[in-house]
C-alpha positions in Angstrom: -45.9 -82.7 -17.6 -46.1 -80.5 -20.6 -48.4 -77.9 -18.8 -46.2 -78.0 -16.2 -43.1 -77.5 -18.0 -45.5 -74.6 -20.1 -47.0 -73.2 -16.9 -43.1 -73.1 -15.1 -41.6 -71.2 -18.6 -44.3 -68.6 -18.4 -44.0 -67.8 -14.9 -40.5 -67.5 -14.7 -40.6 -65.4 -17.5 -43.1 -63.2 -16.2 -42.0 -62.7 -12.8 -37.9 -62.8 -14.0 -36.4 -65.5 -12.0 -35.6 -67.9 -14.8 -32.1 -68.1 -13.4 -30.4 -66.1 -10.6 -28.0 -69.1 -9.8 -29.0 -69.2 -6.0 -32.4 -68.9 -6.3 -33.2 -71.3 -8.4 -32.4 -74.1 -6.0 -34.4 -72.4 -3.5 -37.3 -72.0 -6.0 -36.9 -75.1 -7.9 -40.7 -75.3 -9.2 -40.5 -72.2 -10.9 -36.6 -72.3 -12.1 -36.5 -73.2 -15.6 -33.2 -74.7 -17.0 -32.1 -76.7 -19.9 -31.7 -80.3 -20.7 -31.9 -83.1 -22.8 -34.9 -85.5 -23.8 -33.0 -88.5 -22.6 -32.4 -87.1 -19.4 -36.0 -86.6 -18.4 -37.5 -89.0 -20.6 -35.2 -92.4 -20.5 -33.8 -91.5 -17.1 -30.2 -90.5 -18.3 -28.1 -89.3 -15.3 -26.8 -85.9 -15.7 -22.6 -86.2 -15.9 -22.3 -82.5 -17.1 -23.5 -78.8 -15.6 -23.1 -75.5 -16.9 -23.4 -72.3 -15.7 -23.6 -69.9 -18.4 -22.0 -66.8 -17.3 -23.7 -64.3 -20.3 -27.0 -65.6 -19.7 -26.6 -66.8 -16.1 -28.8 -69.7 -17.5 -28.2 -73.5 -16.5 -27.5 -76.5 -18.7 -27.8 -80.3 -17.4 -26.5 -82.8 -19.8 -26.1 -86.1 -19.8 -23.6 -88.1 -21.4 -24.7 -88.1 -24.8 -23.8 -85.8 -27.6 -25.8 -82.4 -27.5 -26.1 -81.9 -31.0 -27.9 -85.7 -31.6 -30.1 -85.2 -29.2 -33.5 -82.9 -28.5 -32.9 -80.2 -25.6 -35.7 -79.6 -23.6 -36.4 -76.4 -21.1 -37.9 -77.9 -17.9 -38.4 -77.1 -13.9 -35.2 -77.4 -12.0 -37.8 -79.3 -9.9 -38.2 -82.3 -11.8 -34.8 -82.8 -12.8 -34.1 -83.1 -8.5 -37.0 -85.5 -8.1 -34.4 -87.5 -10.6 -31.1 -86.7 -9.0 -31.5 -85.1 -6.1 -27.2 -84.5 -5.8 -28.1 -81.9 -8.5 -28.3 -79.8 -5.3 -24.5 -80.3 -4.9 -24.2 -77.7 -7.7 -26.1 -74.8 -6.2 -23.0 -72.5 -5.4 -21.3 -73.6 -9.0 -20.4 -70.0 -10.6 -21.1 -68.2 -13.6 -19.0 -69.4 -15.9 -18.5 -72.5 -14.5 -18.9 -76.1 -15.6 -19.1 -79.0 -13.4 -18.5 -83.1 -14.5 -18.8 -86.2 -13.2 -18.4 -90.0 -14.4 -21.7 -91.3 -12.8 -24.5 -90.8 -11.0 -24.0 -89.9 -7.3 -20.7 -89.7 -7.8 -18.2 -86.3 -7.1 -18.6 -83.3 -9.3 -15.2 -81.7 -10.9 -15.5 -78.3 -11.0 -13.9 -75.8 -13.6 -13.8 -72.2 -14.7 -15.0 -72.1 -18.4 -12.7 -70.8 -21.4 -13.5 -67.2 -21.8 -13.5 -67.2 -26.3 -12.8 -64.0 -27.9 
């Protein structure tokens, strides 16, 4: 999976569709976004999404403090064979966040703070 995750990094660096928010779902093996160990290693459900409006770059967490644990840049792809309702966030904005309590269950949706 680390040659994969490798392999997916370089090509979307190369060919410049690391994000683009729609196209990333529709090129999920080649869409690289950020996560966290526990998410794709210990099978942690993803509660929280952001949409990073400066970078237009993605961020799945789950519910576990981000600065305790490791963050990891992988294919969208593998975190959909995990949750596959991670396509539910494919028209979420720039600059938008998305929550939800479990697994499976209904994403909240919210415009992030603008900080100045």
């Amino acid at each position: 999976m680390k040659t994969r995750i490798a392999l997916c990094f370089a090509v979307s660096i190369l060919c410049g569709c690391a994000s683009s928010s729609l196209s990333i779902f529709q090129n999920p093996a080649t869409a690289v976004v950020n996560t966290q160990w526990v998410v794709v290693n210990k099978g942690f459900p993803v509660l929280v999404a952001f949409h990073n409006e400066e970078h237009d770059e993605w961020i799945f967490f789950a519910d576990v403090n981000p600065s305790v644990d490791v963050q990891v840049s992988v294919a969208l792809e593998e975190l959909l064979k995990l949750d596959g309702t991670l396509k539910e966030l494919s028209d979420l904005p720039a600059g938008w966040k998305a929550t939800r309590e479990k697994k499976g269950g209904p994403w909240k949706r919210e415009k992030l703070a603008v900080s100045k």
